[in-house]
SEFIDO-95087 format. One record per residue (C-alpha): residue number from 1; x, y, z. Coordinates in pm, whole numbers, plus 32768, in hexadecimal, padded with zeros to 4 digits. Example, Ala and Ser with C-alpha at 12.3 -4.5 7.8 and 13.67 -1.06 7.14 Angstrom:
2
+-----+------+------+------+
:  nr :   px :   py :   pz :
+-----+------+------+------+
:   1 : 84CE : 7E3E : 830C :
:   2 : 8557 : 7F96 : 82CA :
+-----+------+------+------+
END
This chain:
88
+-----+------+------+------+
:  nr :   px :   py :   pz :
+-----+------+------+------+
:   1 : BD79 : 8FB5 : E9C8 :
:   2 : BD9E : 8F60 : EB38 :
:   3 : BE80 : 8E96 : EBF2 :
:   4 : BDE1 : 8DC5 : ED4C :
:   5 : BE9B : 8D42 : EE33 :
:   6 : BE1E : 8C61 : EF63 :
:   7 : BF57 : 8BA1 : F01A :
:   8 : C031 : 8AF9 : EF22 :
:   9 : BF17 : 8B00 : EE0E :
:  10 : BEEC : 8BE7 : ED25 :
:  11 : BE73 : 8C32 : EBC2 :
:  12 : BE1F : 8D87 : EAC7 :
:  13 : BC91 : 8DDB : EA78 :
:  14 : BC6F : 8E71 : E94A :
:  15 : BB14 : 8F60 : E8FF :
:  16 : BACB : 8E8B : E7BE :
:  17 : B9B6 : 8DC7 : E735 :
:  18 : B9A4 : 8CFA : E63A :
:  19 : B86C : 8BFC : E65E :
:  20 : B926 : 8ADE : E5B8 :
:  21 : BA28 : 8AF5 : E69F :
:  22 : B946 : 8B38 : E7E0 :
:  23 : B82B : 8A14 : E77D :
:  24 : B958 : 8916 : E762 :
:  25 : BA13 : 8984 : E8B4 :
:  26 : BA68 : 88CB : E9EB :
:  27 : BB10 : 8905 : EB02 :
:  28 : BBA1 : 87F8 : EBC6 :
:  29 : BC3C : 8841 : ED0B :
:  30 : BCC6 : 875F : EDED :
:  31 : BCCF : 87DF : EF9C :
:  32 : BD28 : 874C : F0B6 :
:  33 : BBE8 : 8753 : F197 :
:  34 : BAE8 : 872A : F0BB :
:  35 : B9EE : 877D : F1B4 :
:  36 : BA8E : 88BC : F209 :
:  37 : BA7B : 8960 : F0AC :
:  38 : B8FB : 88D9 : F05A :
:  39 : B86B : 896B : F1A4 :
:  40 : B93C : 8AAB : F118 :
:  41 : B86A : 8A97 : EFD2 :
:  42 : B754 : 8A7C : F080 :
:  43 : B77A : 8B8F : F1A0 :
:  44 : B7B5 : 8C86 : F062 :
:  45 : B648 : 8C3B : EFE9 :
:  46 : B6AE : 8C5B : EE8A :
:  47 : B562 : 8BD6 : EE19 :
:  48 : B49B : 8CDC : EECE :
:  49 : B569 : 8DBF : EE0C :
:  50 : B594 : 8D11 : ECAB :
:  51 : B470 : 8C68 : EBED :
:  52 : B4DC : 8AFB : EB7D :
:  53 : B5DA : 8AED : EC82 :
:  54 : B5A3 : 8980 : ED0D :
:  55 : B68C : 88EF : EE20 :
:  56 : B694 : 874D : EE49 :
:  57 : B6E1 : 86B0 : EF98 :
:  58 : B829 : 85EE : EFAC :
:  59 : B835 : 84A2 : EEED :
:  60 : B8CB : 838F : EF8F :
:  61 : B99C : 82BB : EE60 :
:  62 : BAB4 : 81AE : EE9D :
:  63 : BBC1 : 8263 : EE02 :
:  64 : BB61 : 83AF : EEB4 :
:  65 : BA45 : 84D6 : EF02 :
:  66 : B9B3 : 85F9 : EE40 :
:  67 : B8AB : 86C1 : EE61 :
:  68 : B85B : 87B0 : ED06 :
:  69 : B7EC : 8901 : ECFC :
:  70 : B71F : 894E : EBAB :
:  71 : B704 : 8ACC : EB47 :
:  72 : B732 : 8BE6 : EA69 :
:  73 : B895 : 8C7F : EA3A :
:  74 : B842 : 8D81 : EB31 :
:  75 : B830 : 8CB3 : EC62 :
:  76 : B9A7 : 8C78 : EC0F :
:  77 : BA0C : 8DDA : EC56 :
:  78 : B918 : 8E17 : ED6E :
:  79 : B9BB : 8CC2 : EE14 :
:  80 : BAEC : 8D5D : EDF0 :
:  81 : BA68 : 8EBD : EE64 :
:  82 : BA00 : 8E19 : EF65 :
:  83 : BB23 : 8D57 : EFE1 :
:  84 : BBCC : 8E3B : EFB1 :
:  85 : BB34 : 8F37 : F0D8 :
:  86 : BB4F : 8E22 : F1BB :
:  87 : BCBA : 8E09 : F1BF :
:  88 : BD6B : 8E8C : F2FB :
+-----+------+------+------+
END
Protein backbone atom coordinates (compact mmCIF):
# COMPACT_ATOMS: atom_id res chain seq x y z
CA UNK A 1 0.00 0.00 0.00
CA UNK A 2 1.07 3.53 -0.85
CA UNK A 3 0.33 6.74 0.49
CA UNK A 4 0.12 10.07 -2.30
CA UNK A 5 0.19 13.17 -1.38
CA UNK A 6 -0.34 16.34 -3.74
CA UNK A 7 -0.96 19.75 -1.55
CA UNK A 8 -3.53 19.21 1.06
CA UNK A 9 -4.96 16.02 -0.77
CA UNK A 10 -4.10 12.87 -0.20
CA UNK A 11 -5.24 9.23 -0.19
CA UNK A 12 -3.53 5.27 0.16
CA UNK A 13 -3.39 2.96 -3.27
CA UNK A 14 -3.57 -0.34 -2.51
CA UNK A 15 -2.02 -3.21 -5.29
CA UNK A 16 -5.48 -5.05 -5.26
CA UNK A 17 -7.99 -6.12 -7.69
CA UNK A 18 -11.01 -7.26 -7.35
CA UNK A 19 -13.21 -6.75 -10.70
CA UNK A 20 -16.41 -6.15 -8.77
CA UNK A 21 -14.96 -3.55 -6.99
CA UNK A 22 -12.92 -1.96 -10.03
CA UNK A 23 -16.09 -2.28 -12.75
CA UNK A 24 -18.29 -0.33 -10.10
CA UNK A 25 -15.59 2.51 -9.22
CA UNK A 26 -15.64 6.22 -9.58
CA UNK A 27 -13.69 8.76 -8.76
CA UNK A 28 -15.01 12.10 -8.29
CA UNK A 29 -12.70 14.92 -7.72
CA UNK A 30 -13.51 18.28 -7.35
CA UNK A 31 -10.29 21.23 -8.42
CA UNK A 32 -10.14 24.53 -8.60
CA UNK A 33 -9.15 25.32 -12.30
CA UNK A 34 -10.70 22.90 -14.10
CA UNK A 35 -8.88 23.74 -17.12
CA UNK A 36 -5.62 23.43 -15.50
CA UNK A 37 -5.90 19.73 -14.43
CA UNK A 38 -7.67 18.47 -17.98
CA UNK A 39 -4.85 20.02 -20.17
CA UNK A 40 -2.65 18.01 -17.40
CA UNK A 41 -4.51 14.78 -18.43
CA UNK A 42 -4.03 15.44 -21.62
CA UNK A 43 -0.21 16.61 -21.80
CA UNK A 44 0.42 13.01 -20.00
CA UNK A 45 -1.01 11.22 -23.18
CA UNK A 46 -2.39 8.51 -21.12
CA UNK A 47 -4.26 7.16 -24.08
CA UNK A 48 -1.19 6.76 -26.20
CA UNK A 49 -0.07 4.74 -23.40
CA UNK A 50 -3.28 2.82 -22.13
CA UNK A 51 -5.82 1.13 -24.52
CA UNK A 52 -9.50 2.30 -23.58
CA UNK A 53 -8.22 5.32 -21.98
CA UNK A 54 -10.76 8.02 -23.34
CA UNK A 55 -10.56 11.71 -22.13
CA UNK A 56 -14.00 14.07 -22.66
CA UNK A 57 -13.69 17.80 -23.12
CA UNK A 58 -15.13 19.94 -20.30
CA UNK A 59 -18.94 19.99 -19.99
CA UNK A 60 -20.48 23.11 -19.39
CA UNK A 61 -23.70 22.30 -16.73
CA UNK A 62 -25.61 24.97 -14.58
CA UNK A 63 -24.66 23.71 -11.36
CA UNK A 64 -20.94 23.27 -12.42
CA UNK A 65 -18.13 21.61 -15.00
CA UNK A 66 -16.61 18.16 -15.46
CA UNK A 67 -14.84 16.64 -17.83
CA UNK A 68 -14.48 12.40 -17.26
CA UNK A 69 -11.65 10.36 -17.90
CA UNK A 70 -12.72 6.57 -18.74
CA UNK A 71 -9.90 3.85 -18.24
CA UNK A 72 -8.51 0.83 -16.82
CA UNK A 73 -7.22 0.86 -13.14
CA UNK A 74 -3.81 1.38 -14.37
CA UNK A 75 -4.13 4.80 -15.70
CA UNK A 76 -4.86 5.60 -11.97
CA UNK A 77 -1.38 4.82 -10.81
CA UNK A 78 0.40 6.05 -13.90
CA UNK A 79 -1.69 9.54 -13.25
CA UNK A 80 -0.36 9.49 -10.08
CA UNK A 81 3.21 8.34 -11.27
CA UNK A 82 2.98 10.89 -13.22
CA UNK A 83 2.04 13.76 -11.06
CA UNK A 84 3.88 12.82 -9.05
CA UNK A 85 7.44 13.55 -11.09
CA UNK A 86 6.15 16.82 -11.84
CA UNK A 87 6.12 18.13 -8.45
CA UNK A 88 8.90 20.66 -7.57
Amino acid sequence: MSYFKLGNFGFYLQNAYVKDWVDNSMLFLEVGNLQQHLDMIISLHLDKKQKNVRVTNIHYNDWGNEFFMHDLPQVGYDILVSLRSKLP
